[in-house]
Backbone as JSON Lines, residues from 0, in Angstrom:
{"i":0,"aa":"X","n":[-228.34,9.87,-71.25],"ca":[-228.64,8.91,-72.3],"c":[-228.47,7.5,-71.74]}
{"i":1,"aa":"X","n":[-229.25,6.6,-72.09],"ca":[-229.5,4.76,-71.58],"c":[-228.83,4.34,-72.8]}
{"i":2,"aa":"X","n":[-227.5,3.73,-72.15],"ca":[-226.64,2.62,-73.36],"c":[-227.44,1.1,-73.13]}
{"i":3,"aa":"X","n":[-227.86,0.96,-74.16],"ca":[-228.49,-0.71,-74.4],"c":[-227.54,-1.03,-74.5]}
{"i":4,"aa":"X","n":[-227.51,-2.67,-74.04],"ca":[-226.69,-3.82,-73.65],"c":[-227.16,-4.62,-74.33]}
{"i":5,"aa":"X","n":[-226.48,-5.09,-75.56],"ca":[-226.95,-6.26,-76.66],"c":[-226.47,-7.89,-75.64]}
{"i":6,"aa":"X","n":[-227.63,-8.78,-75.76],"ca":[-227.15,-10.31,-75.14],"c":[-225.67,-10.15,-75.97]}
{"i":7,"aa":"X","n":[-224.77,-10.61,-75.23],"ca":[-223.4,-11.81,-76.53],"c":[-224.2,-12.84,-76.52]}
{"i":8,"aa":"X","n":[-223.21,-13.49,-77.19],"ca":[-223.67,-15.49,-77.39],"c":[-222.71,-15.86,-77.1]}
{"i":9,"aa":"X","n":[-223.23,-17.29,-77.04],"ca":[-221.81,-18.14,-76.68],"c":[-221.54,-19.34,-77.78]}
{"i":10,"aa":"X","n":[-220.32,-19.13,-78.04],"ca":[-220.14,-19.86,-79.28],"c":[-218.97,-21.12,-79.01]}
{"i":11,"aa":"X","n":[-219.43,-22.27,-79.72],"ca":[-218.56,-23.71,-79.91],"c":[-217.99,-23.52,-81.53]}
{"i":12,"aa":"X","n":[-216.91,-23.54,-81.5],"ca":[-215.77,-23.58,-82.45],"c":[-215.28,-25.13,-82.44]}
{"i":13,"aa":"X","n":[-215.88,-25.93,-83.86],"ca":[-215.77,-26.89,-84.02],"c":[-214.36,-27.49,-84.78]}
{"i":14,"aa":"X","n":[-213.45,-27.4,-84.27],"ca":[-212.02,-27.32,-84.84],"c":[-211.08,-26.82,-84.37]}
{"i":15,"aa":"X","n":[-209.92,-27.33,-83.98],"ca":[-208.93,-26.48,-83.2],"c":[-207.9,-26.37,-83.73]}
{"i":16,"aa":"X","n":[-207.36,-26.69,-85.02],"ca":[-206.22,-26.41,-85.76],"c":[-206.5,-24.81,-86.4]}
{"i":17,"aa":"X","n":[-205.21,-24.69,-86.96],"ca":[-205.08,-23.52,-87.49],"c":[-205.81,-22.41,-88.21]}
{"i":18,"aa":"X","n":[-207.06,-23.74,-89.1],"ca":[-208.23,-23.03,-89.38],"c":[-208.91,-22.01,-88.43]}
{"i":19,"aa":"X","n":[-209.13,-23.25,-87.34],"ca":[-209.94,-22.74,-86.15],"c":[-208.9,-21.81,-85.39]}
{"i":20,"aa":"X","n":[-207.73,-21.42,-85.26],"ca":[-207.51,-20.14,-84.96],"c":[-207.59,-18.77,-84.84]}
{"i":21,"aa":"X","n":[-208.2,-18.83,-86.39],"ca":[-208.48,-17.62,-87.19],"c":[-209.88,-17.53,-87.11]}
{"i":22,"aa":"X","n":[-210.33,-18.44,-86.94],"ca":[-211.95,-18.44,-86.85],"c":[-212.07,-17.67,-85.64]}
{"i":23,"aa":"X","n":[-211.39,-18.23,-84.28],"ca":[-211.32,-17.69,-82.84],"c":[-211.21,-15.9,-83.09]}
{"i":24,"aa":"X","n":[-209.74,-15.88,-83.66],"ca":[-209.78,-14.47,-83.38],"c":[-209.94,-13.52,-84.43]}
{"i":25,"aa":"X","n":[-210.96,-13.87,-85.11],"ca":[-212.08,-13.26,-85.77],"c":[-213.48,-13.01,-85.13]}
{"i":26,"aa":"X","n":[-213.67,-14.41,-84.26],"ca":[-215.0,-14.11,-83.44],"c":[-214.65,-13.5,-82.08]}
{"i":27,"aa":"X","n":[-213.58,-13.54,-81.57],"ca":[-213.1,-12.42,-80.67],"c":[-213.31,-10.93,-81.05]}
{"i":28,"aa":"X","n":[-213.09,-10.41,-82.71],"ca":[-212.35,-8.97,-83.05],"c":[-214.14,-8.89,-82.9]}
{"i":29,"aa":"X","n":[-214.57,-9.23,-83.43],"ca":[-216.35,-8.91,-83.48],"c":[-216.99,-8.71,-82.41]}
{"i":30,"aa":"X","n":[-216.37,-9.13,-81.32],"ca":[-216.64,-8.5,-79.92],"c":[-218.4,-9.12,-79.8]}
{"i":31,"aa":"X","n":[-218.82,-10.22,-80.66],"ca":[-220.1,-10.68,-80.07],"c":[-220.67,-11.61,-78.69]}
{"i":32,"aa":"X","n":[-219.43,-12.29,-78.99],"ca":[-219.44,-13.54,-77.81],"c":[-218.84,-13.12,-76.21]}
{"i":33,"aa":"X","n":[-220.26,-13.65,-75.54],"ca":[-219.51,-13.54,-73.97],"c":[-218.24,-14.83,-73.65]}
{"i":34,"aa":"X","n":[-218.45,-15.87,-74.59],"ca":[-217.99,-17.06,-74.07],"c":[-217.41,-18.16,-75.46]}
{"i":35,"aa":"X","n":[-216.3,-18.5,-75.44],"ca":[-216.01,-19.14,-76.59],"c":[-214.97,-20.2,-75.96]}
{"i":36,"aa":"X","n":[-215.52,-21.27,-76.87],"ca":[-215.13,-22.49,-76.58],"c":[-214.68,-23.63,-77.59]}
{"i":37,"aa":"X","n":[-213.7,-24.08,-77.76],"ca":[-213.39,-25.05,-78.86],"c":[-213.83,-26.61,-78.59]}
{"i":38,"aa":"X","n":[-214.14,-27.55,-79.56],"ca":[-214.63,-28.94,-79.73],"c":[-213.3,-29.44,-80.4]}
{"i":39,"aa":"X","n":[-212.42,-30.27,-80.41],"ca":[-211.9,-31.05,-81.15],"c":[-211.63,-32.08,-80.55]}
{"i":40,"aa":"X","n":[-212.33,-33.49,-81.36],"ca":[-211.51,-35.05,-80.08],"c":[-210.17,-35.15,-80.32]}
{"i":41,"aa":"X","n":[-209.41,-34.67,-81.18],"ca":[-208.05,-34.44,-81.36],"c":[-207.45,-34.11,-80.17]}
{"i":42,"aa":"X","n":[-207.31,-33.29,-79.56],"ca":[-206.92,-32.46,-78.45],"c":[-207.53,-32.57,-77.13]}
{"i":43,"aa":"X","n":[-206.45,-32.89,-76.21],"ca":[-206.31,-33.55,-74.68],"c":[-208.26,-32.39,-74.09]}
{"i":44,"aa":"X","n":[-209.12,-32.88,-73.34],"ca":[-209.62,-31.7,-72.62],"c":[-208.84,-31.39,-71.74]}
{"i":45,"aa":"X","n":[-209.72,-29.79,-71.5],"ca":[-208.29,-28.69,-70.79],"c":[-207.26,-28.38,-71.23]}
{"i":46,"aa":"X","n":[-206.7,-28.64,-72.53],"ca":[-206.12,-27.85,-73.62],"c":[-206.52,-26.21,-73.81]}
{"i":47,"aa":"X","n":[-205.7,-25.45,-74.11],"ca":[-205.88,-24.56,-74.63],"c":[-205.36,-23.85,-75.97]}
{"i":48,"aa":"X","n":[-206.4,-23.1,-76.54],"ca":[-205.51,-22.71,-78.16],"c":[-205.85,-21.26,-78.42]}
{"i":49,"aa":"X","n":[-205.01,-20.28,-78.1],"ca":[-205.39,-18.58,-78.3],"c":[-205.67,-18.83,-76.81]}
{"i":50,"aa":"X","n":[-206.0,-19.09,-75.54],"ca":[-206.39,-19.16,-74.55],"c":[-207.36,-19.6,-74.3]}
{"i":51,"aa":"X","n":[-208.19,-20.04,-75.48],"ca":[-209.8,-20.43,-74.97],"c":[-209.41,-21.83,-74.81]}
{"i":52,"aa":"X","n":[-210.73,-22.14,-74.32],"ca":[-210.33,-23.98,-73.79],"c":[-210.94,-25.01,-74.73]}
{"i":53,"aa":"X","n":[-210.24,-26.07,-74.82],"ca":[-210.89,-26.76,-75.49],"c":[-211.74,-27.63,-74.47]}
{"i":54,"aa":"X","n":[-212.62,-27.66,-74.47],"ca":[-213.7,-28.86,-73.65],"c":[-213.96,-29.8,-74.21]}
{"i":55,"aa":"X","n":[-213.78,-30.54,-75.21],"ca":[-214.04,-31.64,-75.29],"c":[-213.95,-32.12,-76.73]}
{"i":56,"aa":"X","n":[-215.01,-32.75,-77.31],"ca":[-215.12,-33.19,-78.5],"c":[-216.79,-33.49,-78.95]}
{"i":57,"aa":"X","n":[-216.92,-34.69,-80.16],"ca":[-218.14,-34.53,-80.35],"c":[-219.29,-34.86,-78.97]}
{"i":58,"aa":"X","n":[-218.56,-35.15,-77.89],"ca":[-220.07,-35.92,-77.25],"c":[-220.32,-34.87,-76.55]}
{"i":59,"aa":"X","n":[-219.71,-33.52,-76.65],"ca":[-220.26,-32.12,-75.83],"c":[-220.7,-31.48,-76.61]}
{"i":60,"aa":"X","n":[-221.59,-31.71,-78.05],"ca":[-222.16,-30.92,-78.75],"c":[-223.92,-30.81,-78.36]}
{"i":61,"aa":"X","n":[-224.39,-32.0,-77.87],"ca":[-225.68,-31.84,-77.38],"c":[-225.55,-31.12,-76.16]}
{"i":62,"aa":"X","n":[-224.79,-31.31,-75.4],"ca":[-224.67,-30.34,-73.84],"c":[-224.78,-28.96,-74.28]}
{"i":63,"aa":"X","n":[-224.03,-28.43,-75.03],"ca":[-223.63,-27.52,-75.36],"c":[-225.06,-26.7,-76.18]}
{"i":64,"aa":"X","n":[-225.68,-27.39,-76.92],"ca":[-226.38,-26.69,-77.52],"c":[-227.71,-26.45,-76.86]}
{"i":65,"aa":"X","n":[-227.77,-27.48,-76.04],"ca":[-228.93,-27.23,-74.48],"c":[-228.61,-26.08,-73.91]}
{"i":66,"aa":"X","n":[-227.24,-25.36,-73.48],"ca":[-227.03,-24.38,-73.23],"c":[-227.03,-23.02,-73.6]}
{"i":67,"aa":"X","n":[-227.09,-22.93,-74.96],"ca":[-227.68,-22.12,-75.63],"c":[-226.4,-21.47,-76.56]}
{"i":68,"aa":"X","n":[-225.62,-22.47,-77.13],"ca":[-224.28,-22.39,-77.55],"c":[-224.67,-22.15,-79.07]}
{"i":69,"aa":"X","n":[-224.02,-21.32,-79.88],"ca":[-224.04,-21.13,-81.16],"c":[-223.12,-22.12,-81.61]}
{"i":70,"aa":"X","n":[-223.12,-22.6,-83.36],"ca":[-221.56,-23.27,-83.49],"c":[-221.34,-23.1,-84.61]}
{"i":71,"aa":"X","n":[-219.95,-23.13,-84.89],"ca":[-219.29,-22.95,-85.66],"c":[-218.36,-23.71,-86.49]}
{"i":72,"aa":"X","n":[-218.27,-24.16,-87.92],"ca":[-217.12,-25.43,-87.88],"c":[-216.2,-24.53,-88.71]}
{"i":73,"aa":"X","n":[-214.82,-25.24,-88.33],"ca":[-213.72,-24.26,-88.5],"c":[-212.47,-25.07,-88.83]}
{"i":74,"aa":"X","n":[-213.09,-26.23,-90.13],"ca":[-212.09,-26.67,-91.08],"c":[-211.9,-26.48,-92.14]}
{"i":75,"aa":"X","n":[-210.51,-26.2,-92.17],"ca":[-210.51,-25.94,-93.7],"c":[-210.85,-26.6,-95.23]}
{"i":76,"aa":"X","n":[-210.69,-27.92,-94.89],"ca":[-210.71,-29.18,-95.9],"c":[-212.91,-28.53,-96.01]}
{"i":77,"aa":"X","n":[-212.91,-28.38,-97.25],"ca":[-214.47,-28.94,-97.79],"c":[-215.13,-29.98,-97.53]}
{"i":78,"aa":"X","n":[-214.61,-30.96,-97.75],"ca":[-215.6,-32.51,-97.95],"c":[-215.53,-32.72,-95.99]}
{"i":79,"aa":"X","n":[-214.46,-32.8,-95.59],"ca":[-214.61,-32.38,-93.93],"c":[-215.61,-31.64,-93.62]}
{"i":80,"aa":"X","n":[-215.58,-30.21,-93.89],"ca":[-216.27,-29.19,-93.1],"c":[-217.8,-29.43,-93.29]}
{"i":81,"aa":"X","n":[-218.18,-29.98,-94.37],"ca":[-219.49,-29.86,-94.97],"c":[-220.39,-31.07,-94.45]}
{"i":82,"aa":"X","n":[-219.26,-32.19,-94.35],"ca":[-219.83,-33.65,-93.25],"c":[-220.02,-33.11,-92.14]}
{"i":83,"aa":"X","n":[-219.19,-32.28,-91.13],"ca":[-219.87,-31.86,-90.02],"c":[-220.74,-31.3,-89.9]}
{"i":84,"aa":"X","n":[-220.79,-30.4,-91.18],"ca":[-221.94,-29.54,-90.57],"c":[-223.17,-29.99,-90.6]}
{"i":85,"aa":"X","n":[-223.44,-30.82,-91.93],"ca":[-224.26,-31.97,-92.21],"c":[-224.91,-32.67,-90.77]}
{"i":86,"aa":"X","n":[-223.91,-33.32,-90.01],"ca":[-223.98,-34.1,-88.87],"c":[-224.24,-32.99,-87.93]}
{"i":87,"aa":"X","n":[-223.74,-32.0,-87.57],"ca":[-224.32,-30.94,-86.75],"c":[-225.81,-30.47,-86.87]}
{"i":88,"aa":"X","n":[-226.21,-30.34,-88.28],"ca":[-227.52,-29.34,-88.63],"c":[-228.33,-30.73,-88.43]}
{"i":89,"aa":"X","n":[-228.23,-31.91,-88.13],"ca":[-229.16,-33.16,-87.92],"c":[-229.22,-33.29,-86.41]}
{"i":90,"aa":"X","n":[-228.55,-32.55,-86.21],"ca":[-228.91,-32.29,-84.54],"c":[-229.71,-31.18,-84.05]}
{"i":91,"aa":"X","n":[-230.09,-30.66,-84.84],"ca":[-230.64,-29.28,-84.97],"c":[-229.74,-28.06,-84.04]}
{"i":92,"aa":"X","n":[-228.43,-28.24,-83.81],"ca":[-227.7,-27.05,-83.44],"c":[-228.16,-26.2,-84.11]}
{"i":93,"aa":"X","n":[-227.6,-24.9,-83.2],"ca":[-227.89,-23.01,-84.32],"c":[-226.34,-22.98,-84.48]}
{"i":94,"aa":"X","n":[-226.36,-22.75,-85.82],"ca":[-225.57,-22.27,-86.39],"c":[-224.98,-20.63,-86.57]}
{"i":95,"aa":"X","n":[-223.77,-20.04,-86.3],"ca":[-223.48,-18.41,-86.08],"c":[-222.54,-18.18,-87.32]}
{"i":96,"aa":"X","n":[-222.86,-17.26,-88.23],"ca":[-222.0,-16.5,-89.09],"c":[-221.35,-15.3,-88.25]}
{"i":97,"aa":"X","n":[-219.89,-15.47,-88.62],"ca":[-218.78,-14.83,-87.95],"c":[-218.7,-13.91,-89.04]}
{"i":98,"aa":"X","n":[-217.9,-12.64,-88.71],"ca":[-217.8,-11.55,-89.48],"c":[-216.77,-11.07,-88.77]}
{"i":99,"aa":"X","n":[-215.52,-10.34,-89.84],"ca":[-214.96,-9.56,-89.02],"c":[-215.17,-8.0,-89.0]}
{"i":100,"aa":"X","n":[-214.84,-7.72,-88.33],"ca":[-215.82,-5.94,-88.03],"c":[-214.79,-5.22,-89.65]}
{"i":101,"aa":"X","n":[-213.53,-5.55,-89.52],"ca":[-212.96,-4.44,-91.12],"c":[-213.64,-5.39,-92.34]}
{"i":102,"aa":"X","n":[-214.28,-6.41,-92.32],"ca":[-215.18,-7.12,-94.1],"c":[-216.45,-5.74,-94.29]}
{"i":103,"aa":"X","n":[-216.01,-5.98,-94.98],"ca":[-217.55,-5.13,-96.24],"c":[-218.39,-5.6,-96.87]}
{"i":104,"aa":"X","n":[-219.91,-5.65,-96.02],"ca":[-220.87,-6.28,-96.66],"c":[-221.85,-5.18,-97.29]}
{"i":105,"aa":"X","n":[-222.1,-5.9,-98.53],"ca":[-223.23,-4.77,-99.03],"c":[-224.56,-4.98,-98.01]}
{"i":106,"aa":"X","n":[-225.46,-4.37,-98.23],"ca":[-226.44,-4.13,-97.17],"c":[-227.67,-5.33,-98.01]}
{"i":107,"aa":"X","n":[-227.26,-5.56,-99.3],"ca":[-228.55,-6.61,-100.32],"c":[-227.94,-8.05,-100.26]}
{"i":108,"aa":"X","n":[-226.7,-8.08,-100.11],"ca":[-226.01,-9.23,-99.91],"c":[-226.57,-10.31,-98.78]}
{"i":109,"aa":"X","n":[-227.1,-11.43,-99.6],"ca":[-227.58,-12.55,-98.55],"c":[-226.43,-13.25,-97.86]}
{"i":110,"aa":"X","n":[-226.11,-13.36,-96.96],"ca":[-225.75,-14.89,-96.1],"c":[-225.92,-15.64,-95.54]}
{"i":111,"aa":"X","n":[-225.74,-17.34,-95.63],"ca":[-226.18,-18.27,-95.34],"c":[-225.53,-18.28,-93.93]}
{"i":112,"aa":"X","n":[-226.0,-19.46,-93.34],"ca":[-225.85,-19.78,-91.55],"c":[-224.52,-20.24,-91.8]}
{"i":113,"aa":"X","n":[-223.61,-20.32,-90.56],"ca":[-222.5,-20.87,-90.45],"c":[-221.21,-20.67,-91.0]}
{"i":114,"aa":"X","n":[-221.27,-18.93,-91.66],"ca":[-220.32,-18.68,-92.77],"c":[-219.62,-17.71,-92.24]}
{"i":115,"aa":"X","n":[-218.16,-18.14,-92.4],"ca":[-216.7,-17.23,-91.65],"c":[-216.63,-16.44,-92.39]}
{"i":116,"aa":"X","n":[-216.11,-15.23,-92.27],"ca":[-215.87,-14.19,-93.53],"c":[-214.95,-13.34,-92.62]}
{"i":117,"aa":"X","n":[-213.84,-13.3,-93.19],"ca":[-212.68,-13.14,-92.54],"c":[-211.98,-11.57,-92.46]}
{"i":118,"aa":"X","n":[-211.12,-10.85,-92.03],"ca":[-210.74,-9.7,-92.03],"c":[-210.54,-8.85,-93.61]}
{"i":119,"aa":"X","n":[-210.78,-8.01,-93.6],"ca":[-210.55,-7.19,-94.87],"c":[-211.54,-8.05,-96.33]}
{"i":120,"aa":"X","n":[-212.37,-8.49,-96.31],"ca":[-213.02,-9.47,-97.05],"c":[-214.03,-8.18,-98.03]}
{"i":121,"aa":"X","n":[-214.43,-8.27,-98.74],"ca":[-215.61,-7.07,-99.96],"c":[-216.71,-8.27,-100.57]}
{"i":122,"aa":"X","n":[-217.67,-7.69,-99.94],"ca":[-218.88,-8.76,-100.57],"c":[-219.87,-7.71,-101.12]}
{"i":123,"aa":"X","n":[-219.89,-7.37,-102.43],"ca":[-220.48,-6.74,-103.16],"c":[-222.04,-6.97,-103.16]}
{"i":124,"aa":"X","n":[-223.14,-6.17,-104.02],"ca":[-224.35,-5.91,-104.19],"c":[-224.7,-7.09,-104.74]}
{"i":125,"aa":"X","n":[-226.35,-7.99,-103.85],"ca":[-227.0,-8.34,-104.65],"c":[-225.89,-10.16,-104.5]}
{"i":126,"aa":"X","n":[-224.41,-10.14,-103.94],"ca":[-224.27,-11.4,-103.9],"c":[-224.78,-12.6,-102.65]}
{"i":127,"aa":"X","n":[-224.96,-13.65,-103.36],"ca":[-225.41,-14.53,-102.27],"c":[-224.82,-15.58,-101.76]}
{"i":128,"aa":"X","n":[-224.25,-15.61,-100.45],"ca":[-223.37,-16.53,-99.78],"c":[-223.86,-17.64,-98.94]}
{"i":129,"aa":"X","n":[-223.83,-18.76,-99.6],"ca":[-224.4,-20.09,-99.26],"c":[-224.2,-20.36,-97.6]}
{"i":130,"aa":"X","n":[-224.56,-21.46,-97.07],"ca":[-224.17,-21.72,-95.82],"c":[-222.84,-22.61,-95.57]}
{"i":131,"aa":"X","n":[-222.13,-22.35,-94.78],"ca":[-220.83,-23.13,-94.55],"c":[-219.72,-22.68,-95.3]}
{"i":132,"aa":"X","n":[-219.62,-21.26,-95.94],"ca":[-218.57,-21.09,-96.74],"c":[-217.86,-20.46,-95.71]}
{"i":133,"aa":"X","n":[-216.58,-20.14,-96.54],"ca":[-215.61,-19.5,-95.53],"c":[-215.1,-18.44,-96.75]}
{"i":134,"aa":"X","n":[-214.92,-17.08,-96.24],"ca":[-214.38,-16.13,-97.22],"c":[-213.36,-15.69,-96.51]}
{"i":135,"aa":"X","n":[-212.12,-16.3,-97.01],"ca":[-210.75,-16.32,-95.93],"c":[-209.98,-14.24,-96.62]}
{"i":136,"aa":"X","n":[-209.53,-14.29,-95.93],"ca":[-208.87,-12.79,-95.53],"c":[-208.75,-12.45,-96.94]}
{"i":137,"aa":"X","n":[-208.92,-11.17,-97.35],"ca":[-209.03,-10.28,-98.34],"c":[-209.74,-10.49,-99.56]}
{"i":138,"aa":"X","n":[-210.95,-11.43,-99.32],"ca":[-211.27,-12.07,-100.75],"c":[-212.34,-11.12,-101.46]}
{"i":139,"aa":"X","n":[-212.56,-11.3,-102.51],"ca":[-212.99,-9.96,-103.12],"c":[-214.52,-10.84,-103.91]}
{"i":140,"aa":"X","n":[-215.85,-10.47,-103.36],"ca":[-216.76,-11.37,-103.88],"c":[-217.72,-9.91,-104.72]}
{"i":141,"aa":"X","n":[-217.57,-9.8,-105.81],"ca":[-218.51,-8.87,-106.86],"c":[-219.74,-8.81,-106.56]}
{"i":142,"aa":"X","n":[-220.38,-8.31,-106.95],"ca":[-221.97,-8.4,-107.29],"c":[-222.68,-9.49,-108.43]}
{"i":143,"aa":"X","n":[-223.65,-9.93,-107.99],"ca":[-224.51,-10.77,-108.63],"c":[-224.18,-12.47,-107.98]}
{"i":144,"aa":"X","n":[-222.98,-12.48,-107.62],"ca":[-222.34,-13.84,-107.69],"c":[-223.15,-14.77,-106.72]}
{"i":145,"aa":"X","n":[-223.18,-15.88,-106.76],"ca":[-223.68,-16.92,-105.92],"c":[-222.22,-18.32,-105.58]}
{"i":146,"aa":"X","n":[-222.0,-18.23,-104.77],"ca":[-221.5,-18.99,-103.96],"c":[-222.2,-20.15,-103.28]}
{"i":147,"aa":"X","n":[-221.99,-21.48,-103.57],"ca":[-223.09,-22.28,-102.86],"c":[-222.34,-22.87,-101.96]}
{"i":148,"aa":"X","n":[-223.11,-23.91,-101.33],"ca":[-222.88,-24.81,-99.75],"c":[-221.51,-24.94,-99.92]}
{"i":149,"aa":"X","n":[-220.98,-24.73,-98.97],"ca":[-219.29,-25.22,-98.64],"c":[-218.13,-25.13,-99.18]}
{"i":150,"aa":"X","n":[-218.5,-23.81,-99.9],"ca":[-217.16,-23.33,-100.88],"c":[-216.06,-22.69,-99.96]}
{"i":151,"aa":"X","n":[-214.88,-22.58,-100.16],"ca":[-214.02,-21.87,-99.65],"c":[-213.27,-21.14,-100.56]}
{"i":152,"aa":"X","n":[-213.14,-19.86,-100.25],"ca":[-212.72,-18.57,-100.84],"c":[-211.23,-18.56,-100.07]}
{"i":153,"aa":"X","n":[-210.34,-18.75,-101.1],"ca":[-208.57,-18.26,-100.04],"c":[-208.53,-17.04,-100.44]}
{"i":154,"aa":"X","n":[-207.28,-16.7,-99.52],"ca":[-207.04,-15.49,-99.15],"c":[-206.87,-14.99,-100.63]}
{"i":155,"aa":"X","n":[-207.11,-13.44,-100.28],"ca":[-206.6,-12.6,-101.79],"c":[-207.44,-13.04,-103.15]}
{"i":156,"aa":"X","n":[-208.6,-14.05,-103.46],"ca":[-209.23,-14.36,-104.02],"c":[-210.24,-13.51,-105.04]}
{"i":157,"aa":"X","n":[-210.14,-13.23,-105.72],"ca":[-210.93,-12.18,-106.16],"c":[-212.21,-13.11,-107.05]}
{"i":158,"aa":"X","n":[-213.64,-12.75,-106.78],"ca":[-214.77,-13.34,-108.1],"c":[-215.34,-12.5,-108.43]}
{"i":159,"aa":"X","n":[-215.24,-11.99,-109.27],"ca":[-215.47,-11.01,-110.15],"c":[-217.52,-11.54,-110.61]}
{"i":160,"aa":"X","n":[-217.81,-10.23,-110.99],"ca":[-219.23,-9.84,-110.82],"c":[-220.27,-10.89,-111.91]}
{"i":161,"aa":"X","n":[-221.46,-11.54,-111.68],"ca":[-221.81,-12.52,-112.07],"c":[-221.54,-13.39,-112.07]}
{"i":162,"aa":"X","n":[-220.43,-14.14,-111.21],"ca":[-220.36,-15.68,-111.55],"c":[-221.23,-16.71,-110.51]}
{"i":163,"aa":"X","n":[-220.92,-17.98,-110.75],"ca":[-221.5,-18.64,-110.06],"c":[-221.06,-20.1,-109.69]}
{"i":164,"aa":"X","n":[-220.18,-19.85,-108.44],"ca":[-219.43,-21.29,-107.66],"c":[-220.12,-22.05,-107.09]}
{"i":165,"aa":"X","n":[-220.18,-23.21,-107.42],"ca":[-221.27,-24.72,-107.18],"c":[-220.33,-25.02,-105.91]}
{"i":166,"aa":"X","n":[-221.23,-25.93,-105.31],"ca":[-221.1,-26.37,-104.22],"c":[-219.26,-27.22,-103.48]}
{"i":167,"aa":"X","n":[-219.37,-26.79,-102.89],"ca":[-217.77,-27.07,-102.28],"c":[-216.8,-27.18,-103.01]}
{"i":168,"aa":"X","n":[-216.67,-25.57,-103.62],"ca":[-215.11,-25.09,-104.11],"c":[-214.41,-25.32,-103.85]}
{"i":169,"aa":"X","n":[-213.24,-24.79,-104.41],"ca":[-211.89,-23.94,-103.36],"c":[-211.08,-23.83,-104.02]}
{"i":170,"aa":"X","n":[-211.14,-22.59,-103.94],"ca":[-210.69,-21.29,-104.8],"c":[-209.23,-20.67,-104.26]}
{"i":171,"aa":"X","n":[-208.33,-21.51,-104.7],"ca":[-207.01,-20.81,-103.77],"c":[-206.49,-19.16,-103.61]}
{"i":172,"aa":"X","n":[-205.86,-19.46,-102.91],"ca":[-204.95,-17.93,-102.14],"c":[-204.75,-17.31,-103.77]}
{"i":173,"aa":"X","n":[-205.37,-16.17,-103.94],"ca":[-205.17,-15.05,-105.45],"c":[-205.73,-15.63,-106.67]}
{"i":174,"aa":"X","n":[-206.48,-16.95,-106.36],"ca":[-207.32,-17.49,-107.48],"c":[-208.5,-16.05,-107.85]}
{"i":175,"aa":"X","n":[-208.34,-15.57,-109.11],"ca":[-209.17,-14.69,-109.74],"c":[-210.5,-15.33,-110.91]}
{"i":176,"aa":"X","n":[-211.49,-15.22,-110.94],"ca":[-212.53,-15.83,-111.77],"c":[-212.79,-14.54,-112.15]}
{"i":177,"aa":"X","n":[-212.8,-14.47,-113.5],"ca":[-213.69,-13.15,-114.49],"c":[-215.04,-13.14,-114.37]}
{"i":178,"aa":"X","n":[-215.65,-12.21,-114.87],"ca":[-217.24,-11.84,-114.51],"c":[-217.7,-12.9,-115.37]}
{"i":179,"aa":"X","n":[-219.31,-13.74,-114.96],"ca":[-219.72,-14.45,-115.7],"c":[-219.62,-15.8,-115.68]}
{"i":180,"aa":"X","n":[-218.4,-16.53,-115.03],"ca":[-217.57,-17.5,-115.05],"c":[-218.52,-18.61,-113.72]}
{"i":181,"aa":"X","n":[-218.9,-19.83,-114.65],"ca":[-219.84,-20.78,-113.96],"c":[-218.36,-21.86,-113.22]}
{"i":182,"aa":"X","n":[-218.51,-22.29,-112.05],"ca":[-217.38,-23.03,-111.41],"c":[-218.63,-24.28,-111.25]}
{"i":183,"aa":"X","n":[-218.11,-25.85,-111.77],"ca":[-218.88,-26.96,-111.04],"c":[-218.47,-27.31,-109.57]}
{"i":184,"aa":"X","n":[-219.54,-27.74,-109.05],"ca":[-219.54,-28.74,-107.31],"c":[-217.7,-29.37,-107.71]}
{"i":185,"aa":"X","n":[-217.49,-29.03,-106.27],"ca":[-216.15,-29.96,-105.75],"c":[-215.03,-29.87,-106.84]}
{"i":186,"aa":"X","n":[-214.89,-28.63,-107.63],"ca":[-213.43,-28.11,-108.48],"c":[-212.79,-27.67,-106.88]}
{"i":187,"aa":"X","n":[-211.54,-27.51,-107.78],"ca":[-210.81,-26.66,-107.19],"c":[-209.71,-26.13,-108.17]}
């Protein structure tokens, strides 16, 4: 029997704090990437965080994407994450949705570019996950629901079936929404 050899990618992790930890070794457990690399101007180059390196900051995002670098932003703050990505997608970077191999996606379930979805995560039938969200560890997304641009789901989060979260949530650690339940842009 001939084992096919899927390309990896190589991915820029735009954030190196704690967010971006979990982002790392989530896109590690997924076993997609040959090559992973962090961006933050915060942090010295030749830093390291989980072992990967940090190379640089914003002025290695065009290098990087000449190279054929996926990216990723990996802050937690909303109104942050959603300016970068903003400023990233005007560069025309590609954007990579991370997954961790134990989340549960339904097979009808849309997702948008650039969206973390974290260990043990349930994304039910028929829901649709905007671009730039993050569905942090165990969050529980129903069927029907729509999630738009730049929401963040905390941990243990449950949204129950039909609702619909406007643009850059954030929905804390065991925040529960009943079925049905409309959330406006930028609550929390």
């Amino acid at each position: 029997m001939v084992k096919l050899i899927q390309k990896r990618s190589r991915l820029a992790i735009v954030g190196a704090g704690g967010h971006g930890k979990v982002v790392a070794d989530t896109a590690i457990a997924s076993e997609k990437f040959s090559e992973i690399v962090f961006l933050d101007d915060r942090l010295p180059p030749r830093s390291r965080v989980l072992k990967l390196p940090v190379i640089g900051g914003d002025a290695e995002i065009e290098r990087l994407s000449s190279q054929g670098f996926e990216f990723v932003v990996a802050v937690g703050n909303n109104e942050t994450r959603c300016s970068i990505f903003c400023d990233l997608q005007a560069k025309s970077v590609r954007f990579r949705t991370i997954i961790h191999p134990s989340a549960i996606i339904s097979s009808s379930a849309e997702i948008g570019e650039g969206v973390v979805i974290f260990s043990n995560v349930c994304v039910n039938a028929d829901a649709h996950i905007g671009s730039n969200v993050i569905l942090n560890t165990s969050a529980s997304i129903d069927h029907d629901c729509f999630l738009r641009f730049g929401c963040h789901v905390g941990p243990g989060a449950t949204v129950s079936g039909g609702c619909d979260v406007g643009e850059k949530v954030f929905l804390g650690a065991g925040s529960v929404l009943v079925q049905g339940v409309t959330v406006g842009e930028d609550s929390v």
